[in-house]
N, C-alpha and C positions, 0 to 999 in steps of 0.2 A: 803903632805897628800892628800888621791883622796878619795872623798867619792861618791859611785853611789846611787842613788838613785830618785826617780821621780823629783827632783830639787837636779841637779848635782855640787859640788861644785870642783875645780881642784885649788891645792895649797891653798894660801892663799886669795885668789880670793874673790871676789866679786859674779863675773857674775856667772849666773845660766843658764840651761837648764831648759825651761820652756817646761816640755809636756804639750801641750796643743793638740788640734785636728788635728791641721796641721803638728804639729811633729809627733804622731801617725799615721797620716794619707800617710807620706811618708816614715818612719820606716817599714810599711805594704805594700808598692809600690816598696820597694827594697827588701823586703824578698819574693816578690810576683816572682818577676824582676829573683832572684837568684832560686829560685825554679825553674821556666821558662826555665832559662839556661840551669839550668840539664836535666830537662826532654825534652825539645826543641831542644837545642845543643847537648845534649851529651847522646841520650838515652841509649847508651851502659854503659857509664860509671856511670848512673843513676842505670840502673839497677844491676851494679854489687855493690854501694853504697849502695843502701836499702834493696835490697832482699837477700835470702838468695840463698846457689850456687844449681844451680838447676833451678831455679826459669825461665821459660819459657820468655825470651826479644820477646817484641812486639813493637817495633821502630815505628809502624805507628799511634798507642796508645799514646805511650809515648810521640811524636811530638804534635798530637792533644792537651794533659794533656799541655802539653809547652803552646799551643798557650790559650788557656784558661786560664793559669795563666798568660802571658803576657797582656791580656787586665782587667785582673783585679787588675794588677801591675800597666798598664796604666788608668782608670780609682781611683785607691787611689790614685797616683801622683797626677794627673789633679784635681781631688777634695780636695788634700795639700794647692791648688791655693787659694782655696775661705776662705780668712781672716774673714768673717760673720758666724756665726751661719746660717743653714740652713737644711730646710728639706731633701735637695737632700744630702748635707755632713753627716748628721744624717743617713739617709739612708746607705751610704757608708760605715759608720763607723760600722754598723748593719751587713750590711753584709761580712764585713772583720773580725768582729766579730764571725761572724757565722762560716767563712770560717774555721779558724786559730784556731775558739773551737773545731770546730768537724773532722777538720784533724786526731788527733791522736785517738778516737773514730774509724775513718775508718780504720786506721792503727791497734787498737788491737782486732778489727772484722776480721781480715784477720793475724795475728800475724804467722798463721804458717808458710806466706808467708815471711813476711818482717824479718829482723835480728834484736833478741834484742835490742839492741843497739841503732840503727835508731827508734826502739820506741821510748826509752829512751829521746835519743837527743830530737825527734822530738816534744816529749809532750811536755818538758821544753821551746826550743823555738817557738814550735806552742799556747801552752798556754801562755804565757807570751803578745806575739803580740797581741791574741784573749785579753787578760783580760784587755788590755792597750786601745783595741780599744773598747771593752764595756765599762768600764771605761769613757772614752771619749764623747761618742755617751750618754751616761747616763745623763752628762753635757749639750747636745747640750738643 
């Protein structure tokens, strides 16, 4: 039996997944991390993912977007670290918050651009990470 939920149980098990602010906090540092890739590593292959066919590749755009999400992939990691309650991890978790709510917001302002679909996807797991990290940050 596998049951997901905010306290994960697998088998018969005992142990649990505790989300707490450091689990959120680095859940949002790898989805930051993997975004990054695409748009950083692989702008080609970024833009032919999200947008639709047509849609003008700007490689030197899309690197920049990389590099942007990479430091605030690196900054939620490095803030996973701090086991304390704190204003600065509160902070972090606010603005990953922010980040991760209003992604697909920017995605269906621009929708004639991007393909169905990568809305679709991206609200579920853009909202999910935002509601996890507000969530959290509500706690601190």
């Amino acid at each position: 039996q596998i049951m997901i939920s905010t306290r994960t149980r697998v088998s018969h098990s005992t142990s649990r997944l505790k989300m707490d602010a450091q689990t959120t906090l680095k859940i949002a540092g790898i989805a930051s991390a993997g975004y990054s890739a695409q748009m950083g590593g692989a702008p080609s292959f970024a833009n032919k993912l999200y947008f639709k066919e047509g849609h003008p590749e700007n490689k030197n755009m899309s690197r920049w977007f990389g590099h942007a999400l990479a430091t605030c992939g690196a900054a939620q990691i490095l803030a996973s670290k701090d086991a304390q309650p704190s204003a600065a991890r509160k902070g972090i978790l606010l603005a990953s918050a922010f980040q991760y709510l209003t992604a697909p917001v920017m995605m269906v302002t621009q929708r004639k651009d991007f393909k169905p679909e990568m809305i679709a996807l991206n609200t579920v797991t853009c909202g999910v990470v935002g509601a996890l990290c507000l969530k959290a940050a509500l706690k601190e």
